[in-house]
N, C-alpha and C positions, 0 to 999 in steps of 0.2 A: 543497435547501439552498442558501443564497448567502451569499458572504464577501463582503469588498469588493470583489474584481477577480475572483470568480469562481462558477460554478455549479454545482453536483453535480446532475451526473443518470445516470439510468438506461443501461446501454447498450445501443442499437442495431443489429441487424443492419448496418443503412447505416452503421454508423459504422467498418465493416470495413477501408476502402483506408486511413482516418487513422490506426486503430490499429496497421497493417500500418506506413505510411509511421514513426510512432515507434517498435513496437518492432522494428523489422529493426536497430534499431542495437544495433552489439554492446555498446557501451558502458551498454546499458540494461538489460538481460533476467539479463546474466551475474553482475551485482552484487543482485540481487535472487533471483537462484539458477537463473530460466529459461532457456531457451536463444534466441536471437536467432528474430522468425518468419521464415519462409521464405517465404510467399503470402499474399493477401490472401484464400484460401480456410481457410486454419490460424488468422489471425484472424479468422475469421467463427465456425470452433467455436469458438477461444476465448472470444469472447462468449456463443456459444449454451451450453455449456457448464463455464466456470471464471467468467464475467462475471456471468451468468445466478441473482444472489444479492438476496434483501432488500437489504441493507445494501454494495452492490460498485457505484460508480459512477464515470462520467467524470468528471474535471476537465475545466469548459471555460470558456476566459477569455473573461470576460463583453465584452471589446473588440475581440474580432474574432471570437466563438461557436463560436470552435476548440475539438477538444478539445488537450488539453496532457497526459493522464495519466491515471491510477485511484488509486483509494483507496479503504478497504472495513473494514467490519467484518466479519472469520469469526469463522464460533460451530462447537461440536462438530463434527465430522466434516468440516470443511473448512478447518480452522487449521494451521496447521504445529507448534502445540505444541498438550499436554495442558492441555485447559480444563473446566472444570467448570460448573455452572449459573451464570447473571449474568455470564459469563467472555466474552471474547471476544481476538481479537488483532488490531491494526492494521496493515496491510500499503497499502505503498503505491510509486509511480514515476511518475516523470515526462520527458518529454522533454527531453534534452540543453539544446536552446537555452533554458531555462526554469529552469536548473539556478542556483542562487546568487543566486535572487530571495525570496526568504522564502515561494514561494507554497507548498511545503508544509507549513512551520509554517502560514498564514494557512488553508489547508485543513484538514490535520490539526485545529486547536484548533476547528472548526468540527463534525467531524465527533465528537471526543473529548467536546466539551459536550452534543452530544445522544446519545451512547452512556449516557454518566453521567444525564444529566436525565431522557429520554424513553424509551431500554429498561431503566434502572434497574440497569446493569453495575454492579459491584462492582469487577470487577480488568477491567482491559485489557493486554496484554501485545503487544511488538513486540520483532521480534527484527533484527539484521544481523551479516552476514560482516566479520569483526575487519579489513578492507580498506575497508570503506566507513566513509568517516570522516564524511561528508554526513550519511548515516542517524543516524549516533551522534550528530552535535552536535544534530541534529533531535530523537532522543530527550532528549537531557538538557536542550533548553532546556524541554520540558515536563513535567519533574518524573521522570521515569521512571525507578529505581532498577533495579540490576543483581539479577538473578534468580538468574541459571545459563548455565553455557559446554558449548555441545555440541562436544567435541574431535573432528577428525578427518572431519566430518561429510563424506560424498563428494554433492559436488554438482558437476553436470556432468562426472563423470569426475574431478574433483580432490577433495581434501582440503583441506575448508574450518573454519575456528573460529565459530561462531556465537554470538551474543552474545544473551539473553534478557532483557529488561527489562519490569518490570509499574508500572503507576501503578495506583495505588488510589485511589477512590471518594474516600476523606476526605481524601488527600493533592491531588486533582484542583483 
């Protein structure tokens, strides 16, 4: 897939030391609920294993062929919320210095028109921790209604509010 400034692809083994070098920052992992990596051996299972999806690819900016992040469609048994057939949920991060450029709107609406057009999803749902306000305005500028709040949710040892949003199909 390619936006204007950018390309989704598949991730790579090799793409191990870039994913390491973005996500060891703490300010990345913990607002999306992971824990910061620790080696460029933990993102290498990372990929081999949480990466390692149809629909789970890098962001990388088509002007210097970096990557810059992930974005992904999960379906059943790999989503963080209960989804049903045609369902799926968008999760997505990006690198700090990348941060307040519109490219995960400009991603996301890329990735959201072929969920709807090409796997023929019905409901797409994304969720964020009631602290990230980034994710939240990301959600609503693409339509995305308020679903349900998981109180109290322990992620990372803390107690977190989770905020649940679905766009629908006809509303897309």
């Amino acid at each position: 897939m390619e936006t204007k400034r950018c390309l989704l692809r598949h991730w790579k083994i090799e793409d191990a030391l870039r994913l390491y070098d973005l996500a060891k920052d703490p300010d990345i992992g913990p607002r999306a609920g992971w824990p910061p990596h620790q080696s460029v051996e933990e993102s290498k299972e990372i990929i081999k294993n949480v990466f390692n999806f149809p629909e789970t690819y890098a962001i990388v900016l088509k002007e210097t062929n970096e990557i810059i992040g992930c974005i992904s469609l999960m379906f059943q048994g790999q989503a963080n919320v209960e989804l049903h057939d045609k369902e799926a949920e968008l999760g997505y991060w990006i690198g700090k210095a990348y941060w307040g450029q519109g490219i995960v709107p400009e991603v996301a609406n890329s990735l959201l028109t072929y969920g709807f057009s090409q796997l023929e999803l019905t409901r797409i749902f994304c969720g964020y921790y009631s602290e990230n306000k980034q994710s939240q305005r990301v959600q609503e500028k693409f339509g995305f209604r308020y679903q349900y709040t998981i109180k109290d949710k322990m992620v990372l040892g803390t107690k977190r509010q989770e905020i649940v949003n679905v766009l629908e199909r006809s509303s897309a």
